[in-house]
VEXDREN-2710 file (C-alpha; in Angstrom, 1 decimal):
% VEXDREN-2710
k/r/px/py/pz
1/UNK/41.0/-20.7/9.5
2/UNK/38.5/-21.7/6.9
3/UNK/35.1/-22.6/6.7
4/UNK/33.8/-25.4/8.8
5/UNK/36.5/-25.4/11.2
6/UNK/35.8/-25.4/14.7
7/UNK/36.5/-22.9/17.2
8/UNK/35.9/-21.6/20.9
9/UNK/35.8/-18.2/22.1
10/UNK/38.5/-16.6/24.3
11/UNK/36.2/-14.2/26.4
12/UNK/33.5/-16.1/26.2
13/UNK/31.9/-19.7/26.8
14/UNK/30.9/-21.8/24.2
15/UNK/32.2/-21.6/20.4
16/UNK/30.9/-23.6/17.5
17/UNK/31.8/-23.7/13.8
18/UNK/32.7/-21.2/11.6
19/UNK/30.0/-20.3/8.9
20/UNK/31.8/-17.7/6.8
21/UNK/33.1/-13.9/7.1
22/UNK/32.4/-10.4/6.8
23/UNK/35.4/-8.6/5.7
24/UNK/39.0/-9.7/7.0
25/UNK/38.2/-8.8/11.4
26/UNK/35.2/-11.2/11.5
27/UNK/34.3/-14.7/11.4
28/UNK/30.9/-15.7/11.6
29/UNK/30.5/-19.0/14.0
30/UNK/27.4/-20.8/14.0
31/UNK/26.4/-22.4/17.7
32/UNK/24.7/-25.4/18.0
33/UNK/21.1/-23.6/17.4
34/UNK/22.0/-22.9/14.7
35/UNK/22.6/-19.0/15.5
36/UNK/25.7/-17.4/13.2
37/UNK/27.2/-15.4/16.1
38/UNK/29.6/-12.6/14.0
39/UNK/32.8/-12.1/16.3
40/UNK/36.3/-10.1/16.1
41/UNK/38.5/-13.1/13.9
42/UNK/41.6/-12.7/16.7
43/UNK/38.5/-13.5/19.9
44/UNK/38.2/-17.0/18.7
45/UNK/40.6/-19.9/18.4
46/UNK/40.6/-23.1/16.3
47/UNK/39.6/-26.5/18.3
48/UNK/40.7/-30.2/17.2
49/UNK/37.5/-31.6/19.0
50/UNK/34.2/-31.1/19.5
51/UNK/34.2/-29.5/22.7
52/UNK/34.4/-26.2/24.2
53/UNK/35.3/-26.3/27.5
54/UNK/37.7/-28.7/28.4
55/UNK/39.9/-31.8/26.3
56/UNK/40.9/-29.5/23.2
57/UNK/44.1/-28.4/22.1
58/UNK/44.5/-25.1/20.7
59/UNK/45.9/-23.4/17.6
60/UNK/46.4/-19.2/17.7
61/UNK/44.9/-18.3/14.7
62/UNK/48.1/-16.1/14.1
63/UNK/49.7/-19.8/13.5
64/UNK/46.5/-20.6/11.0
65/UNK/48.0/-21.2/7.5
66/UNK/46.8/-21.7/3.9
67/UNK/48.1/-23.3/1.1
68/UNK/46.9/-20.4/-1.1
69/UNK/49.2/-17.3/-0.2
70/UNK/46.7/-15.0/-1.9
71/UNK/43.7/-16.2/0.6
72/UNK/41.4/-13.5/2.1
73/UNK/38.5/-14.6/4.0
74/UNK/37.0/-11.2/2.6
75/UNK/36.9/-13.2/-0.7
76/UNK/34.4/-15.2/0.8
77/UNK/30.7/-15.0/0.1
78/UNK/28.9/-13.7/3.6
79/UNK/26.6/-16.1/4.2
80/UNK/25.2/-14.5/7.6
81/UNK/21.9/-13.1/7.5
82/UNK/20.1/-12.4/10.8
83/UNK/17.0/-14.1/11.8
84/UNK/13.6/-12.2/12.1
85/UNK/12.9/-10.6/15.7
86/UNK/9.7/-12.0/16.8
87/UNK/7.8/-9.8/19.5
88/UNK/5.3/-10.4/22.7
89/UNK/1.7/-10.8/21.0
90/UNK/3.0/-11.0/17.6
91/UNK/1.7/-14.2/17.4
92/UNK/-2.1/-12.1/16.1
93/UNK/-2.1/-11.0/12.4
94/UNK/-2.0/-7.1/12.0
95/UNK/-1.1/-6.1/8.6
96/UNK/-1.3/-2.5/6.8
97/UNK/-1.3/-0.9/3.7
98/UNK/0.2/2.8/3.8
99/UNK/0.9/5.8/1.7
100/UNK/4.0/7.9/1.9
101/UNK/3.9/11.4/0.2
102/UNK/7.6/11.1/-1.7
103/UNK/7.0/15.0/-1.2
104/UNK/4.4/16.0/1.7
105/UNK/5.4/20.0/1.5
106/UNK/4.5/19.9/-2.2
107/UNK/1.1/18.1/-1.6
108/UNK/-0.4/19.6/-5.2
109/UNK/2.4/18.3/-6.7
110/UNK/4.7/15.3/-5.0
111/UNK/3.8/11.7/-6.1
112/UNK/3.5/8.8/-3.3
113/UNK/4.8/5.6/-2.1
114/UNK/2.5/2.1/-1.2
115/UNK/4.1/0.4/1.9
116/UNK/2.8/-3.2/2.9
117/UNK/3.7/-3.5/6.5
118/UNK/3.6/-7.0/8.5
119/UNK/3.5/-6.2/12.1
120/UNK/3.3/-9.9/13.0
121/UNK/6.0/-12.1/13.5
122/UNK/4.6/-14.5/10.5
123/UNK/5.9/-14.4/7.1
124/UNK/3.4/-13.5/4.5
125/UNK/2.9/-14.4/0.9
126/UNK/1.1/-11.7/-0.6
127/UNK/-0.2/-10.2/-3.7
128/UNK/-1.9/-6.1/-3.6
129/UNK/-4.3/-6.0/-6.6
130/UNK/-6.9/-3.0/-7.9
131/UNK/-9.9/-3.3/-10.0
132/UNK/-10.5/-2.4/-13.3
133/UNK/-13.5/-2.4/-15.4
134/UNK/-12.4/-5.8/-17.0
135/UNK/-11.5/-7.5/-13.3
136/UNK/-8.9/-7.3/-11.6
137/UNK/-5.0/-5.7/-12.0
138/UNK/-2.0/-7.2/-9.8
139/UNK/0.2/-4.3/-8.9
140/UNK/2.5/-5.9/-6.6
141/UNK/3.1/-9.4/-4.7
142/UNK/6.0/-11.1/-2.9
143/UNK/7.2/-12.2/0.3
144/UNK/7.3/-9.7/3.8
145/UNK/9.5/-11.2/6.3
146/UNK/8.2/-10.8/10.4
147/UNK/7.8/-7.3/11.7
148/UNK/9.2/-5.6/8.5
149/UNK/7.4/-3.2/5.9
150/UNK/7.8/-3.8/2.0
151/UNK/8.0/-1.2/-0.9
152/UNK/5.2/-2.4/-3.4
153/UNK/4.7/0.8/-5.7
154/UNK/5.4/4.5/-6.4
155/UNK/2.2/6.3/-8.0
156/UNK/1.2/9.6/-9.2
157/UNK/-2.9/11.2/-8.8
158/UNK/-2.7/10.6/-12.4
159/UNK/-3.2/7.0/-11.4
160/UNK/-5.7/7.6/-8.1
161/UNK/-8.7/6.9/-10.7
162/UNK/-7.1/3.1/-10.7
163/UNK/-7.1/2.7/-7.2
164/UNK/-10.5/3.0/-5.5
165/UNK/-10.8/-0.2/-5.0
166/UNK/-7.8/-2.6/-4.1
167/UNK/-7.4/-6.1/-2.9
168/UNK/-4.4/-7.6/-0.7
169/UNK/-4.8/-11.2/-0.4
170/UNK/-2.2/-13.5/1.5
171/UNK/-1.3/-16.5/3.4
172/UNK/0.8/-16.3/6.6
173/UNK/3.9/-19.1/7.9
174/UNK/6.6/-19.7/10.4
175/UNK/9.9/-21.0/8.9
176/UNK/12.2/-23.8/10.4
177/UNK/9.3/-24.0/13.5
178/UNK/5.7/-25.4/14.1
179/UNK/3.2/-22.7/14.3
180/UNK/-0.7/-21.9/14.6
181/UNK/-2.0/-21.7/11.0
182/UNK/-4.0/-18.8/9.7
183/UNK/-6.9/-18.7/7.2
184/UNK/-5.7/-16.9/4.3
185/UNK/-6.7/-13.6/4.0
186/UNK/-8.7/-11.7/1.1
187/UNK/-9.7/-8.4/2.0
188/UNK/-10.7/-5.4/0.1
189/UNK/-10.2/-1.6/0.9
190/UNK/-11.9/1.2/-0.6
191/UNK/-9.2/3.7/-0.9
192/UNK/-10.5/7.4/-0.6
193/UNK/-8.4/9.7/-3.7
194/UNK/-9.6/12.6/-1.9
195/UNK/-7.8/12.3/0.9
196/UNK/-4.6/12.6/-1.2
197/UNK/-5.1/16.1/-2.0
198/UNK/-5.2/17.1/1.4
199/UNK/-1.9/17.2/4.2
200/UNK/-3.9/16.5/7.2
201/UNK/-4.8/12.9/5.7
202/UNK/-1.6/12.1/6.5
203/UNK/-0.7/11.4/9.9
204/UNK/1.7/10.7/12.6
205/UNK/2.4/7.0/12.8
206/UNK/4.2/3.5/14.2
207/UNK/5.6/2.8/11.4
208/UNK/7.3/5.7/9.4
209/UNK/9.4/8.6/10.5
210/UNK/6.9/10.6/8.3
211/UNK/3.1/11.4/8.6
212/UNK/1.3/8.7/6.4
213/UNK/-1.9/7.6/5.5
214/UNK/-2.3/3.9/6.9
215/UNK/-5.0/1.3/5.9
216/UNK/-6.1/-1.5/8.5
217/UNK/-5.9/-4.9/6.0
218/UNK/-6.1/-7.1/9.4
219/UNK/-5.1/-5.8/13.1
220/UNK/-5.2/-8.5/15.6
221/UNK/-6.2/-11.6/13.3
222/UNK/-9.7/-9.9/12.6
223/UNK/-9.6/-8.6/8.5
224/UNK/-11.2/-4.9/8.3
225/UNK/-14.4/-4.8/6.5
226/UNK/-14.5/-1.5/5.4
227/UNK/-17.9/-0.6/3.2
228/UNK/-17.4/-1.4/-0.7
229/UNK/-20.1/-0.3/-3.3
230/UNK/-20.8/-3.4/-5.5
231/UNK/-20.3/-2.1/-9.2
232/UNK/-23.4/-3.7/-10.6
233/UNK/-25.5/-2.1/-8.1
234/UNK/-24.1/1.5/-8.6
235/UNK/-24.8/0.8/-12.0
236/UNK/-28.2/-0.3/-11.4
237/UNK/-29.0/3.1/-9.3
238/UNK/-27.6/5.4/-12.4
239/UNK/-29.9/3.6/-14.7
240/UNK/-32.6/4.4/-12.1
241/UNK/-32.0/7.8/-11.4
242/UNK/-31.4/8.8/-14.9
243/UNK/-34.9/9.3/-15.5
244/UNK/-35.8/10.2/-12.2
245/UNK/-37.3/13.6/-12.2
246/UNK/-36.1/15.9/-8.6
247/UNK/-40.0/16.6/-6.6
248/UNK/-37.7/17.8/-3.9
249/UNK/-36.9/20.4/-5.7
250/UNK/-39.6/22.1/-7.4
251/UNK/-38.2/21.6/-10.6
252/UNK/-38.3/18.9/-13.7
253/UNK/-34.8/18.5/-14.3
254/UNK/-34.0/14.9/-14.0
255/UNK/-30.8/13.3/-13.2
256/UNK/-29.0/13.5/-16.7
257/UNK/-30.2/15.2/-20.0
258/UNK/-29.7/17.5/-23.5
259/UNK/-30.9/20.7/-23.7
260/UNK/-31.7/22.3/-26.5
261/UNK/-27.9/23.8/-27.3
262/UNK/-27.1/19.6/-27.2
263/UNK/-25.3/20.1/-23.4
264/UNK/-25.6/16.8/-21.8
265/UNK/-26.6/18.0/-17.9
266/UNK/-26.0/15.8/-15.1
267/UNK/-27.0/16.6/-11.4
268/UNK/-24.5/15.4/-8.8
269/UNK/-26.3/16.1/-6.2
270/UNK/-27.2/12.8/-3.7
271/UNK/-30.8/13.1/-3.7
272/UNK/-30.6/12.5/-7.4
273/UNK/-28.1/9.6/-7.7
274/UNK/-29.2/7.6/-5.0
275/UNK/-32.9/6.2/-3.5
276/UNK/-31.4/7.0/-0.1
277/UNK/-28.0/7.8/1.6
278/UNK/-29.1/5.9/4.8
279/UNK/-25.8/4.4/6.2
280/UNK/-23.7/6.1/4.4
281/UNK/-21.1/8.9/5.6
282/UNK/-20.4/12.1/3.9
283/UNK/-16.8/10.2/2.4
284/UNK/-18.6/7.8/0.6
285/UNK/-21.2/10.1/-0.7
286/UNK/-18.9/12.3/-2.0
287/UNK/-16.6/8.9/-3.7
288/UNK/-20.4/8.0/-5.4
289/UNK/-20.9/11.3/-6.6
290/UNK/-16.9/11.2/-8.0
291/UNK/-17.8/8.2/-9.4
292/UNK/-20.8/9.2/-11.7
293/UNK/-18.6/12.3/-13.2
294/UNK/-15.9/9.8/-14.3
295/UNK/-17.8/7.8/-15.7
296/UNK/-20.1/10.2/-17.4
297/UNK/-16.6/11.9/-18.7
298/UNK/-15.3/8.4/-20.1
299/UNK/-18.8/7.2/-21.6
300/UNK/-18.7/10.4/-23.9
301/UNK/-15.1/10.9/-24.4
302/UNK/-15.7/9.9/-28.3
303/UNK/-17.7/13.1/-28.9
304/UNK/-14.9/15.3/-29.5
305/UNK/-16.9/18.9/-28.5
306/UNK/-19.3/17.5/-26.4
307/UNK/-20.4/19.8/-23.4
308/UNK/-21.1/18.2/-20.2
309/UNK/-22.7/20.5/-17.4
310/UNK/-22.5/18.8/-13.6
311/UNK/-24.6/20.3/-11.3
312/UNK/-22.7/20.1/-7.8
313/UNK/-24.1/22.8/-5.6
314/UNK/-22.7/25.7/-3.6
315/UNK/-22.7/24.3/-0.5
316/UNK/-19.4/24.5/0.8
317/UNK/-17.6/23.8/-2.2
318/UNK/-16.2/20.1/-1.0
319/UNK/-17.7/18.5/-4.6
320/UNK/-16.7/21.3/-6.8
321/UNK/-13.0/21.1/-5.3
322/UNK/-12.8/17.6/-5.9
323/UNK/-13.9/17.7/-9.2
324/UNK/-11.5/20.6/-10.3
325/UNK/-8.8/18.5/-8.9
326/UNK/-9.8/15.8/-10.8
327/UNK/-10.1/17.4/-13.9
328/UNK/-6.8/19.4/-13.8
329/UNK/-4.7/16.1/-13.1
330/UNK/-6.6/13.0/-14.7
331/UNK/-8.6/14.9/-17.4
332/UNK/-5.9/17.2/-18.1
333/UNK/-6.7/17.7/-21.8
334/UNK/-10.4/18.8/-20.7
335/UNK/-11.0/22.8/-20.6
336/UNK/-13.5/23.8/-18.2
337/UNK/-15.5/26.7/-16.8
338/UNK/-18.5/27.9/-14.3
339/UNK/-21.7/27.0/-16.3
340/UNK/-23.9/29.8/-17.0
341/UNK/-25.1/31.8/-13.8
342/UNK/-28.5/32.4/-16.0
343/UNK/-29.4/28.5/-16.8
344/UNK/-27.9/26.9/-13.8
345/UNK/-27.5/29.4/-11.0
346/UNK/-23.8/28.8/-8.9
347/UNK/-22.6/25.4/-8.8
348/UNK/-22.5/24.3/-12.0
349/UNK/-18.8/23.9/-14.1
350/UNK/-19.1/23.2/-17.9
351/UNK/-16.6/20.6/-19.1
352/UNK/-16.0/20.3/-22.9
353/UNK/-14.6/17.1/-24.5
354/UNK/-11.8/17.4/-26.1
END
């Protein structure tokens, strides 16, 4: 029995050709849709003609010769390969981005895994970029077949500074069949580096054995539209608030200066970094307010000595816990401290450049 041969199956109706093997016990016979249909080598018999039910004569395959003595079908390449399931109402786009602690008992310390998951029965073409100061960074792109997730990074929260913003653009196809044709598909997702820190961000889910944390990139062929902060205009609100002096408070400390001792002070608080916080939630508040210390802490990272106070409040510590973890995993070679309870009252930490 070799490749191309045809054959009919003895417990069965029907037959085909044969496609190629897996092993020495199975042939792999494709049927006239073109299905490859892997069967026990001694359930199916080789046919003269083209038909599987009656006017063939039959040969036992334990009669099936070869001119090579050494032949083995295992030798053969396997050229099977099952076709994507496609699924009631997969017909909609729904596409995710998730993230899979490697480690979710070690949470201060385990470093995580970026899933794209297609739960459509469309192929998609894709590429998963982040922004950068300078543009845009691709970190991954490819092909994800129906109903299937794909691996497209491992990262550590060394790295969660890079990803606040991300992109996953793509087109979506049938193969070997007509189909409905999508728009292509550009959104963007504001990823939230805070919720990394914390175990209850990630969740139970359809997708993974394990809790994750899953993004919405499309769900039913309508793209998400989460909120994104256009760069130029947070930058445009730091240039307003840095002279902005705080009448809420009583005091005339504005939103970044020098004291006398040369510390460069900056105020995280909202009411100083932004005109007003209508429409915003607490989450994206707190990324803004992330977002000023970072780049305060890179735009004077030349002045080796430098002492940078941020004001962040008492409160209930949700700011100040952020920006310890920030500092003791991105800005590792930074010492800080509580600022001094006599200039700044509680809720101030003292960062010195190093």
């Amino acid at each position: 029995m070799k490749i191309g041969d045809k054959v009919r199956f003895l417990s069965d109706t029907g037959g085909g050709k044969v496609a190629g093997f897996q092993g020495k016990n199975i042939v792999l016979v494709e049927d006239s849709d073109g299905f490859q249909i892997p069967t026990p080598i001694n359930e199916v018999v080789v046919v003269e003609e083209d038909n599987y039910t009656t006017g063939f004569s039959e040969m036992p395959v334990s009669a099936v010769t070869n001119d090579d003595e050494d032949y083995d079908p295992a030798d053969r390449p396997v050229t099977f390969k099952a076709k994507p399931m496609e699924y009631k109402g997969g017909d909609r786009l729904s596409v995710y981005l998730a993230f899979v602690p490697v480690n979710i008992k070690e949470m201060s310390k385990t470093s995580f895994e970026a899933y794209l998951i297609n739960d459509s029965n469309y192929y998609i073409s894709f590429a998963y970029m982040s922004q950068t100061t300078d543009g845009w960074t691709l970190r991954a792109m490819g092909e994800i077949e129906p109903n299937t997730k794909e691996y497209v990074e491992k990262f550590g929260f060394d790295m969660l500074g890079d990803m606040e913003h991300v992109a996953v653009q793509f087109v979506a196809y049938k193969r070997d069949k007509s189909f409905a044709m999508k728009p292509a598909v550009d959104a963007r997702l504001r990823i939230d580096a805070v919720k990394f820190y914390k175990r209850h961000s990630f969740t139970e889910n359809d997708f993974f054995d394990e809790d994750a944390m899953v993004y919405t990139v499309i769900e039913n062929d309508t793209v998400a539209h989460p909120l994104v902060i256009d760069t130029k205009k947070i930058e445009a609100e730091m240039m307003k608030t840095v002279h902005r002096e705080d009448a809420t408070k009583g005091h005339d400390m504005p939103a970044r200066k020098r004291t006398k001792d040369n510390i460069i002070v900056v105020d995280l608080h909202a009411t100083e970094l932004l005109e007003t916080t209508a429409g915003m939630s607490s989450g994206d508040i707190l990324n803004y307010q992330l977002d000023v210390f970072r780049k305060t802490l890179d735009e004077h990272r030349m002045e080796k000595g430098a002492r940078i106070v941020f004001i962040h409040g008492k409160g209930e510590g949700v700011l100040r816990s952020a920006l310890v973890k920030e500092l003791r995993y991105k800005y590792k070679k930074y010492p800080f401290q509580d600022a001094s309870f006599r200039e700044y009252g509680y809720g101030a930490t003292q960062v010195t450049i190093k």
